[in-house]
N, C-alpha and C positions, 0 to 999 in steps of 0.2 A: 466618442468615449472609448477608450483602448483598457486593455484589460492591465489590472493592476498583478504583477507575481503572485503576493503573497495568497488572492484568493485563491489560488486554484495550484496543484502539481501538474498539471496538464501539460503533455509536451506544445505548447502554443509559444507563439511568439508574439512578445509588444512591440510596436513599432515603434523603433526610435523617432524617426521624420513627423511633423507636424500634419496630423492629416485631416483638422479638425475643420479646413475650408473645403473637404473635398466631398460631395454628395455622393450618396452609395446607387451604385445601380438598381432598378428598375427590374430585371430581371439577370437571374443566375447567365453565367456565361455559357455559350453553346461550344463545347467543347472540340467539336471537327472544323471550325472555321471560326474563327474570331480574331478581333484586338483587343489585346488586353487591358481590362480598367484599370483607371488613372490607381486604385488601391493597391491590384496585385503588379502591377509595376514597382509600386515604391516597395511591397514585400520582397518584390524575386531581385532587385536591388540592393538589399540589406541582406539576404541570402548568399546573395554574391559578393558582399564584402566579405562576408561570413567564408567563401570556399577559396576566395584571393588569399584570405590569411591560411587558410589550413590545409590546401591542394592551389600549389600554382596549376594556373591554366595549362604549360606548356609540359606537367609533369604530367599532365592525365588525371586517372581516377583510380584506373586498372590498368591490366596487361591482358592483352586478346590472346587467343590461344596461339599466332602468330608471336608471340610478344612482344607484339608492336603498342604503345602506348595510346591509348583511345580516351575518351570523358565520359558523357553519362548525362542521361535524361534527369534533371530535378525538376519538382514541381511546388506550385505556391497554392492556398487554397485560404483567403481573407473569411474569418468565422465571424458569428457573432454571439454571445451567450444567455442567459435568459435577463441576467442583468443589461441587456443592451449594452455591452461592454463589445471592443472591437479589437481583433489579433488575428495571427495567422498561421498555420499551420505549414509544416514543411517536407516534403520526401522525395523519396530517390527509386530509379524503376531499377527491379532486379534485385541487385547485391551489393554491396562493395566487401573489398578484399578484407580477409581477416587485419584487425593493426588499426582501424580506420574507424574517427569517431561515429558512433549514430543515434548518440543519446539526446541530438537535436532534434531526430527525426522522426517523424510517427510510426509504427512499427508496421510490418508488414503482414498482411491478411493472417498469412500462417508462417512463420517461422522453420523454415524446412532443417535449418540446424542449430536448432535448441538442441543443448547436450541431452535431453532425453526423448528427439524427436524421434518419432516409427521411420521417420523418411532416411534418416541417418542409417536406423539400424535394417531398413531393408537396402539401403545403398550396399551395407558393408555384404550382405546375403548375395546381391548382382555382383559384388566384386570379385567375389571369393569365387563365385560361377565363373566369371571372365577368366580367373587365373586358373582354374581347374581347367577351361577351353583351352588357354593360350600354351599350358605346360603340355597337355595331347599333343595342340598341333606344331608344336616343337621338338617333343620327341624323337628322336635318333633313330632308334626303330619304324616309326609310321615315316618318317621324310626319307629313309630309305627305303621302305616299301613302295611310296609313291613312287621314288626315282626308278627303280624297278619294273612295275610294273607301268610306268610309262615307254619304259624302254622295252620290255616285254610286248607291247601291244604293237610298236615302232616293228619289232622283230616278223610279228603274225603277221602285220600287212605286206611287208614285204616277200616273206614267205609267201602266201597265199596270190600275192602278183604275178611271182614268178613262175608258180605251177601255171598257172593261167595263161602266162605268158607260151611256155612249153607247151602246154595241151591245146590251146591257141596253134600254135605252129602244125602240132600236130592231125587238127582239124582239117586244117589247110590240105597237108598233104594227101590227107585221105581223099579229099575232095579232087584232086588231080588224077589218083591212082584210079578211082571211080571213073574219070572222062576218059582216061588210058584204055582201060579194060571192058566197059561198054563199046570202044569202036575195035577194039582188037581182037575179041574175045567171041565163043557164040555165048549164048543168054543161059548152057547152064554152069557155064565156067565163072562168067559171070555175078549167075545168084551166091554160086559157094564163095570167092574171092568177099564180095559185097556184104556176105554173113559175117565174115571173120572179120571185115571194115568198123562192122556196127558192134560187136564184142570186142572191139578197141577202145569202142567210142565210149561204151558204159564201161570199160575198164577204166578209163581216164575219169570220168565222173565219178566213179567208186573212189578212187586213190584224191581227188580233189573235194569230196563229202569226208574223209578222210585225213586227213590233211587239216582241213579246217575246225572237227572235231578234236584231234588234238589238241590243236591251238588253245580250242574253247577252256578243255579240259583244265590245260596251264594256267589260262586268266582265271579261270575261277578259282582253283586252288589259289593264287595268287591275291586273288579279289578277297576271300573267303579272309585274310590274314589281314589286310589292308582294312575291311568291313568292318573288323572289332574296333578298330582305332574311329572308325568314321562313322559309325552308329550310337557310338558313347560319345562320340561328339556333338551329331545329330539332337542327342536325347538331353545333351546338355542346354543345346538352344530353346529346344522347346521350351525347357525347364526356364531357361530364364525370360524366353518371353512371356512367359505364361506369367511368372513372378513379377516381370516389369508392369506388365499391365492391370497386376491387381494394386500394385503398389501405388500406378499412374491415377487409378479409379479411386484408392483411399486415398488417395492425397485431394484429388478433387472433389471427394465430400467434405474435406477440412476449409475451401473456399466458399463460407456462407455469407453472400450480399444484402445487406440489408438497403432500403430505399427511404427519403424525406416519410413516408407513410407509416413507418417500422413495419415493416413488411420484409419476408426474408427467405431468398432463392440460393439453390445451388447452383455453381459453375457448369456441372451438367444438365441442369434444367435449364438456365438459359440456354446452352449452346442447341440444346434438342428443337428449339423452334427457330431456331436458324437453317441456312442451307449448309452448314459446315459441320450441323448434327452433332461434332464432337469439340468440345474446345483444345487449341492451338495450345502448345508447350508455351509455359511461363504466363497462360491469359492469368488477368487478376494481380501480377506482378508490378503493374506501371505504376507512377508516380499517382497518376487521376484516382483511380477505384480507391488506393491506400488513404488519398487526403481525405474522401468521401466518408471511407467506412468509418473512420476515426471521429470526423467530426458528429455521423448520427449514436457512435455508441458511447458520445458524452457528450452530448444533446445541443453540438454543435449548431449554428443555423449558416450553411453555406452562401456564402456572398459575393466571391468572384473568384477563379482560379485561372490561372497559365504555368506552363510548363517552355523550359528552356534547355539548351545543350549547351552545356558546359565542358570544354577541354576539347581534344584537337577531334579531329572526324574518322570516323572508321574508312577502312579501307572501301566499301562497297556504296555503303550511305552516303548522301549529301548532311552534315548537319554541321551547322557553322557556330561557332564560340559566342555561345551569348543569345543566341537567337533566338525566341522563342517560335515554338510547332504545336499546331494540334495533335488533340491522342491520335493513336493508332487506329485503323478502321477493322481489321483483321483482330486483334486478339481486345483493343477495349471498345469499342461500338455495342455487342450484343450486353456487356456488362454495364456500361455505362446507360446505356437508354434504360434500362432496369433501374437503374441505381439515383438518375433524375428522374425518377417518379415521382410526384408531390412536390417538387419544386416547379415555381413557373421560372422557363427559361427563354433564353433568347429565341426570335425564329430562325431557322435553320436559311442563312443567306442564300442557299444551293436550288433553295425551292423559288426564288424570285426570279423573275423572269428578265434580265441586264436591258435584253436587245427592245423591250417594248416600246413602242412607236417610234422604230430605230430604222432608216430607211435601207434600202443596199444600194452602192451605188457600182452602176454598170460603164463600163471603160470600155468594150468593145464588146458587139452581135450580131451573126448573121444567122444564115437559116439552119448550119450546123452546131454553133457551138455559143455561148455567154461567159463574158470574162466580168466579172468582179472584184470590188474593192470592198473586201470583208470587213467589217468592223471592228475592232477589239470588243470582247466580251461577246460576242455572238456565234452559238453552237455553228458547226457547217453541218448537223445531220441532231434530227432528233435525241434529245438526252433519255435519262429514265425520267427525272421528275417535269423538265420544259422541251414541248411538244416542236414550238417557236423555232425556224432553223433555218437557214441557208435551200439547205433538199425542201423544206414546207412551203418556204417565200416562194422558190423557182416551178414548186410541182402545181400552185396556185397559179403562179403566174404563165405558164404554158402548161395549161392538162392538155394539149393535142402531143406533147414532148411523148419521145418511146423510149425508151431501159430505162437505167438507171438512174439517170441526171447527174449523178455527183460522180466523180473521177478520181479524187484528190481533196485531202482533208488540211483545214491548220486547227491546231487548236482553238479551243473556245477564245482566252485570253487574247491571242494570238491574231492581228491583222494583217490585209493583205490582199495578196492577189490569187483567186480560186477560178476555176476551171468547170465550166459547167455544160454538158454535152445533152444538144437537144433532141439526137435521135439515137439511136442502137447504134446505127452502124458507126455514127463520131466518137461515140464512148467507146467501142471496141478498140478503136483506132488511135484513141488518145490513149487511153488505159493501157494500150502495150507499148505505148512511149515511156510509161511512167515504170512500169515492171522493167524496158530495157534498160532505165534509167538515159536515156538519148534526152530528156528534159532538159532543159538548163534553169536550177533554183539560184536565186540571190535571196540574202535577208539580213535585216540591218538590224542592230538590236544594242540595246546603249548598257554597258555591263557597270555594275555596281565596285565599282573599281579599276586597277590597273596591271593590265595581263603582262608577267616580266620581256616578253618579246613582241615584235611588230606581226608578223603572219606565220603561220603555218600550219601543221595538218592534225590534227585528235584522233585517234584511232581506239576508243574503249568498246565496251561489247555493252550490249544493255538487253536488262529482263524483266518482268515486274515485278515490284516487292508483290509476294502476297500475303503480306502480311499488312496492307498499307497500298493499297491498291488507290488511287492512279498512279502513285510513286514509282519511280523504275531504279532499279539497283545497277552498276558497273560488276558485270560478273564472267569471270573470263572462264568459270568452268560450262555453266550452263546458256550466258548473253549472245544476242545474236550480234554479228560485227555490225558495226556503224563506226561512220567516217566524214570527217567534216574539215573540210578549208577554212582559213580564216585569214583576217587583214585587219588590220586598225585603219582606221580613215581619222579618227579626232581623236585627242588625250587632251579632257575637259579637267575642271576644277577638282572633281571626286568620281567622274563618270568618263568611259572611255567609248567613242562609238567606234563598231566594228562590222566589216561586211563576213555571211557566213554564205559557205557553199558548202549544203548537206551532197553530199556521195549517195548516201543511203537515207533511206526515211524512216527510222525508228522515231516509238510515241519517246516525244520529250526529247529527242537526240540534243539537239539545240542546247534548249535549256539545260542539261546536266552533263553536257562537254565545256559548256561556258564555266556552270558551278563545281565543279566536280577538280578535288583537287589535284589529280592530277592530269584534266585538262587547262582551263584558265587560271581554277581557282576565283573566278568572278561570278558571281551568279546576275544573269539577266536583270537589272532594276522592274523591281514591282512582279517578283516570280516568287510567288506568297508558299510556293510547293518548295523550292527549293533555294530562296534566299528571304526577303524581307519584302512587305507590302509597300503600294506606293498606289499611286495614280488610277495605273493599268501596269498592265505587263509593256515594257517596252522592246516588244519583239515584233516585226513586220517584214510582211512578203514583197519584197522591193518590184522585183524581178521576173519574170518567167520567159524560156525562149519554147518554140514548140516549131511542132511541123502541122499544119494547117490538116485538118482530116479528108477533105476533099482537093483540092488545089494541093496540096503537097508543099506551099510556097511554108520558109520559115517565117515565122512569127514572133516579135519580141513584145512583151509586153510589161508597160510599166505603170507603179505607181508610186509618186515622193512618199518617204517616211514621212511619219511625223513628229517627228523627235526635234 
């Protein structure tokens, strides 16, 4: 039963599509990993007919402070009301630009620019500060005091080198006239000459204590003219951090969460029993929290929700036109786990254990080293929540093994071929194979489309989101460089298989040089982080060449994809 208009002014929406064959889930959706029910499909569907018509995809949403054109996270969130009526609720994370409809949308926690917001009017209070800084350190007077007295201090040191330089010299020759005059001389011709050496010597120290004291003098008169410009600067900052942060703290008591229980926390009280103690700029702003808090404060009953990226991708992020992602782990997790309280939700899939009675299989072992064929979905090293691992299986199966055991990681998703060293001295020896990079990696992986050229090389930098951690971002100010070969081997019906050669071992290189548009623009099939779900991740360790840790002899080692 779908909700009829006229009951209600609620910003909800009736679904057009006939959804009267479709069963409603079982429990609420678990919002960091899931697929979205057959419900909020046909919602974020109608949604998107909804943004086709009123924002083409290709226009964006906004303009990034680049003013490069980007989309925007929307989210869908299926209600239901006390009449058992069935509709859905719609929003958007963040903002959109002034000009831009949002009377579809459910409104946002707090509204930071209501025309009579404090946030507004403490903005304009930080502005006025910025422009009171910016007019100082522009001033004519203080940019040529600085210039001055940077030249001024240029002056002193050089000055004070060359006395140095001089009385240096001077040192010297004393020191000669002393050897002269000790073998020339008797010892009291001597002591009088040697007197009058050492009343040169504190004469030179006088004039260079002297010397330097001027200098001082200069800078500080100098400094003392320079200081007033730099001290009202100073005291402007303080001012305004001081203002920002009270500003930041009243804004974040304006973020009250309520939960399915009508139970109702601040933004800083959740964030306080976190390890991030403070909540992150914009938490509470995403699409999820806003669907939530709407539907408990008109006595909505949450029934499924997804969220999706609409318009082209930002520069740093991977997020694909249409796709849908889970929230965010960094700014909605501590507010979200709040906020499904008193609903029963899905279990959290991350807590299941993939690999259980999942064998490994071994391709080559002698008394140094075990080579394996990792399985997709099976951790290579203890997670937080599953114990189950690669290092578990191998430290069971040889406890007489010394260090470390594990050398080289793939990811969980991710199979292939691992590298397992039985004693210290082979893990030392392998492990600075892998640090020199002397390794030789292959890896086959069937991308989710088709890359516009046959081979060649990816060079983006990569770091982690943290805001969205395992995630990793393309960031060329703070990403560490990563490098990766490529080749096509097949160009299939919708899928293209492609050989990689990492350079470097960044987390995820792989996968978000394939997605990332400006390396393939393909994202990996079945790479749920950074394109669309499928089967498994269709990414595997073909390959490995090494140098033997004992014998020295090279070593290739293979195993067929399975693709």
């Amino acid at each position: 039963m779908t909700f009829n208009p006229s009951d209600s002014d609620l910003k909800w929406e009736a679904f057009t599509a006939d959804i009267s064959t479709i069963e409603l889930p079982q429990k609420f959706t678990f919002p960091f990993y899931y697929e979205p029910h057959a419900l909020a499909k046909i919602a974020a569907a109608e949604l998107q007919q909804f943004l086709n018509r009123e924002w083409a995809p290709e226009l964006g949403i906004f303009k990034s402070e680049e003013e490069t054109v980007v989309g925007k996270m929307f989210g869908v969130l299926v209600v239901r009301n006390k009449q058992n009526q069935l509709g859905y609720l719609t929003a958007y994370s963040g903002k959109l630009p002034s000009g831009k409809q949002q009377s579809r949308f459910v409104p946002p926690i707090f509204d930071l620019f209501a025309p009579d917001s404090f946030f507004l009017e403490g903005e304009k209070e930080i502005n006025a500060i910025n422009f009171q800084i910016e007019t100082l350190e522009q001033d004519g007077r203080f940019l040529q005091l600085k210039d001055e007295y940077v030249i001024l201090e240029q002056q002193a040191k050089q000055s004070i080198l060359a006395k140095k330089e001089v009385l240096k010299k001077q040192k010297k020759e004393r020191k000669k006239q002393r050897i002269l005059l000790e073998a020339s001389t008797d010892s009291l011709v001597y002591q009088e000459y040697n007197a009058d050496l050492i009343k040169q010597s504190l004469r030179d120290k006088h004039e260079l204590n002297v010397l330097v004291e001027e200098w001082n003098i200069r800078l500080d008169q100098h400094f003392a003219a320079l200081n007033t410009f730099e001290s009202t600067i100073c005291k402007l900052r303080d001012f305004r951090k001081n203002k920002s942060h009270a500003l930041q703290n009243r804004l974040f008591e304006q973020y009250q969460f309520l939960n399915a229980l009508s139970q109702r926390k601040d933004v800083l009280t959740i964030f306080k029993e976190t390890a991030l103690l403070q909540p992150p700029a914009a938490a509470g702003d995403c699409a999820a929290p806003r669907l939530l808090q709407y539907a408990y404060q008109n006595h909505l009953e949450p029934i499924a929700m997804a969220e999706f990226w609409w318009g082209p991708s930002p520069k740093s992020e991977i997020r694909k036109h249409g796709y849908f992602y889970p929230a965010c782990r960094g700014k909605c997790e501590p507010i979200l786990n709040y906020m499904l309280q008193g609903l029963t939700v899905d279990d959290n899939p991350l807590l299941v254990n993939p690999a259980l009675g999942v064998d490994l299989e071994i391709i080559y072992e002698d008394a140094d080293m075990v080579v394996i064929n990792k399985p997709a979905e099976f951790l290579s090293v203890p997670g937080i929540y599953i114990q189950d691992s690669v290092y578990q299986r191998m430290k069971e199966r040889y406890p007489k093994a010394t260090g470390p055991l594990i050398i080289h990681r793939l990811d969980m998703a991710t199979s292939g071929i691992l590298v397992i060293a039985k004693t210290k001295e082979a893990h030392q020896h392998l492990q600075a194979q892998f640090i020199n990079r002397s390794v030789k990696k292959r890896y086959v992986a069937l991308l989710n489309g088709f890359p516009k050229d046959d081979k060649g090389e990816i060079e983006l930098p990569l770091r982690v989101d943290l805001d969205d951690r395992p995630r990793q971002l393309v960031c060329y100010e703070y990403g560490k460089p990563a490098q990766t070969q490529w080749q096509v081997i097949e160009r299939r019906k919708q899928h293209t298989l492609v050989h990689f050669w990492p350079i470097t071992g960044r987390t995820h290189q792989l996968r978000v040089h394939a997605a990332h548009n400006l390396g393939l623009g393909c994202a990996i099939l079945g790479d749920d982080l950074y394109g669309q779900k499928s089967t498994r991740l269709f990414l595997h360790a073909e390959s490995l060449e090494l140098t033997h840790p004992t014998n020295l002899q090279k070593m290739i080692f293979e195993a067929k994809h399975p693709f």
